[in-house]
C-alpha positions, 0 to 999 in steps of 0.5 A, spaced: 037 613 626 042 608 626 037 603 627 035 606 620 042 605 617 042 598 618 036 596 617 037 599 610 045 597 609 043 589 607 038 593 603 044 597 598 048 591 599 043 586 595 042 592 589 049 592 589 049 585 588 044 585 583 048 591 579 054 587 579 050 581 576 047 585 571 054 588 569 060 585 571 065 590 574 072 588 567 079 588 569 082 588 576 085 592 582 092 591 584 097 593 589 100 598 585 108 595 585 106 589 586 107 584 581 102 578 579 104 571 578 101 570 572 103 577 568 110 575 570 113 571 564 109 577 559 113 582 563 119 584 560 119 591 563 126 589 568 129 584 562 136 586 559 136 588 554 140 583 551 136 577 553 130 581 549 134 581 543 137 574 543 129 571 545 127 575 538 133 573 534 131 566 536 124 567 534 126 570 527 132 563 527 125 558 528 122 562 524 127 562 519 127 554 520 120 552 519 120 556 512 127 551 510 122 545 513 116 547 511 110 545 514 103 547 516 105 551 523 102 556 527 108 558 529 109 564 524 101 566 524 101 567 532 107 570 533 108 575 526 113 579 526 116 583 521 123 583 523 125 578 518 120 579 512 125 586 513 132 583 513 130 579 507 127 584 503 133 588 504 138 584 503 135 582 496 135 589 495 141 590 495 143 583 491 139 585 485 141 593 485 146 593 478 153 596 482 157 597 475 152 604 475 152 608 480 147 613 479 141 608 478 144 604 484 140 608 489 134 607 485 134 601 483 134 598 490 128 603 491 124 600 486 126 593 488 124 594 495 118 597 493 116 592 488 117 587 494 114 591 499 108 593 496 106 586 492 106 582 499 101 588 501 097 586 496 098 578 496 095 579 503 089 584 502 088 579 496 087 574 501 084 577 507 078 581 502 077 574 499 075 571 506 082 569 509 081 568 516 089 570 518 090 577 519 094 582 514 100 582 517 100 575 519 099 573 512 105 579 510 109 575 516 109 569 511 110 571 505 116 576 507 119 569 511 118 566 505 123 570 500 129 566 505 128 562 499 129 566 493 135 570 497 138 564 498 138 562 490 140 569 488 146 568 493 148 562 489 147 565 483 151 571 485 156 565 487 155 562 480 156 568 476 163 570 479 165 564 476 162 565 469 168 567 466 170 561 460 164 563 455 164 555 453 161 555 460 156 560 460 149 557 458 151 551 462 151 556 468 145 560 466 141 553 466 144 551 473 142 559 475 135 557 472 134 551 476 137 553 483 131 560 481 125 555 479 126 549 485 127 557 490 120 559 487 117 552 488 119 552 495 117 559 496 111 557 493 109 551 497 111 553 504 107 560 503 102 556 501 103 551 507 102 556 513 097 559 510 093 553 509 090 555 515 086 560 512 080 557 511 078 560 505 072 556 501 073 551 496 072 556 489 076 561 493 083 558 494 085 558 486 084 566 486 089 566 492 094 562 490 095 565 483 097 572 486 102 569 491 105 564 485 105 571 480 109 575 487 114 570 487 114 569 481 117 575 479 121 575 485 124 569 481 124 574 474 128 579 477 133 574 479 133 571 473 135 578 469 140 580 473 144 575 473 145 573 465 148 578 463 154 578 467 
């Protein structure tokens, strides 16, 4: 009999073999505790919490940079994120809620936050069902980082606007608040454009993806616009 079991044994070896071939075995077995050599700069389960928020908020900083210095990038597509999209789309928000009256304070933000929030999920849709290779969220990604500039000009808007108290000056002011709105639209415009270059969209394709991204920063630009001319 034992005879029997070793002339068998290279037999279920070979069929095992054979098997294997035919379906690879996937993943791997490890000791459990030990740490692999390759998995240990993805691991983040023993690193400081501070050191995790710092590496974020530096990845949001050069985020931040490309879309000051825009060029076509990978940057933010393979490393989206929707942190700064957030942070922007708040603080523009709250620049562009009216807080003479109160009672519509609240809704106004809301609507604004929505409006934004919406229009850049439907920007994105827009390019992924017209054949965009990009993800959703990655072309959400870059819209949202995008609005650095439109937060930026209203900021200056703002700034420009606490000085408007000499009526001989006022539409001089308001053309320079245009003129900060318009080049932040271009530069929105263009640099969302720029990252998203890559999205291999055909050629009678691309005017019906970029004309959405100019209307949505457009009316970024707008709303911008009408809530700093009154004063």
């Amino acid at each position: 009999m034992a005879d029997v079991a070793m002339d068998e044994s290279p037999k279920l070896e070979s069929k095992f073999t054979d098997l294997e071939l035919e379906h690879p075995v996937e993943g791997d077995i490890t000791i459990p505790g030990a740490i692999q050599d390759e998995d240990l700069e993805l691991s983040t389960l023993d690193e400081p919490v501070k050191e995790t928020v710092m590496r974020d908020l530096r990845a949001v900083g050069i985020k931040f940079f490309h879309v000051l210095y825009p060029k076509q990038s990978k940057t933010l597509l393979k490393e989206w994120d929707l942190w700064g999209p957030g942070v922007l789309c708040t603080i523009l928000a709250i620049l562009l809620q009216d807080n003479t009256d109160k009672d519509s304070s609240h809704t106004e933000f809301s609507e604004v936050f929505a409006l934004i929030s919406f229009g850049a999920i439907i920007v994105a849709l827009n390019s992924k069902l017209l054949g965009g290779v990009i993800s959703f969220f990655q072309s959400v990604c870059v819209l949202g980082y995008c609005i650095l500039p439109m937060v930026i000009s209203m900021i200056l808007a703002r700034i420009i606007l606490a000085f408007d108290t000499n009526p001989k000056l006022h539409s001089a002011l308001f053309a320079v608040r245009l003129i900060i709105v318009i080049i932040a639209f271009g530069w929105s415009t263009f640099a969302s454009i720029a990252f998203m270059g890559g999205s291999s969209l055909p050629e009678n394709k691309k005017t019906l993806a970029i004309y959405p991204i100019c209307l949505f920063y457009f009316v970024i630009g707008w709303l911008i616009i009408s809530k700093t001319h009154d004063g």
